[in-house]
Structures are given as C-alpha cells and as structure tokens.
N, C-alpha and C positions, 0 to 999 in steps of 0.2 A: 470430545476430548476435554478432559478438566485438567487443570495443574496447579499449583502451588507459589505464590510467590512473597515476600518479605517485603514490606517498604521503609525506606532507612530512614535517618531523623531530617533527611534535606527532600524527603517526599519525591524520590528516586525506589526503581524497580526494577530488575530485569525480568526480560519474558524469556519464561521456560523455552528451553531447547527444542524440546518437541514439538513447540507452536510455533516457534522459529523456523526450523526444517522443516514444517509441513508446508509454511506461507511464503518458503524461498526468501525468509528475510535476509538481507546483506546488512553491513555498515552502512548510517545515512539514508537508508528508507524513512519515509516520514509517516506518521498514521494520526487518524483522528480518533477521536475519541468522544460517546454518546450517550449522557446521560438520561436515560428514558424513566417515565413516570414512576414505574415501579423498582427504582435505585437499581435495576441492569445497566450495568456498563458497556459499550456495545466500541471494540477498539475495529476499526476500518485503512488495512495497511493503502497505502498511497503512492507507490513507487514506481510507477510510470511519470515518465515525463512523454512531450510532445514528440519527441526524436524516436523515444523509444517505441514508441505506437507509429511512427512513419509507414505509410503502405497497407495497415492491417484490415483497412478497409474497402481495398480494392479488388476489383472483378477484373481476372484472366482476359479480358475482352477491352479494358479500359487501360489507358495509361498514366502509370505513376508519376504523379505530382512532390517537387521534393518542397518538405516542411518551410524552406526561405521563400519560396514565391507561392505559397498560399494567400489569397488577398482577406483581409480582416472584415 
C-alpha cells in the first residue's frame, strides 16, 4: 500500500486514511518512527498499553492473573 502525504511549515503530517483504517489507528495512538541506512523511514504504530494486552497470554489450563498484582 503506498499513499501520499504533505508536510506543513510546522513539520506536521497527516497519515492517509487508508493506512489509518487498515492499522485500526484511533485518536492518541502513539508510533515510532525509524530511520534506516538507506533514508527508509519505517513508522511502527504503538497502541497497546499493558491493560489492554491483560490475559493475552494465557493458557485455558492456567489462571489469569490481573495486571495490579503482577510482581516486577
């Protein structure tokens, strides 16, 4: 998917629609962004937080642990 975008004079962007709708972007997602050897810019969306990943990694057999009493 390729698309098009402008950068204004305060070095602001928007991302196309279609790359939006395809990555589930909301309002307040954050993403990084990577500049690689060959000037590819490589933008990596970041919108999980720790809540929202709660449980994703548990086995039918195992019981869920809630995100407050995980020990660091």
């Amino acid at each position: 998917m390729s698309s098009e975008s402008t950068l204004t004079s305060k070095g602001q962007t928007t991302i196309p629609k279609d790359i939006r709708d395809s990555l589930s972007m909301k309002t307040g997602d954050r993403m990084t962004f990577t500049l690689m050897p060959d000037a590819t810019v490589v933008m990596r969306l970041k919108s999980k937080s720790l809540t929202e990943l709660e449980g994703a990694l548990y086995k039918k057999t195992q019981k869920r642990v809630p995100t407050d009493q995980l020990s660091r």
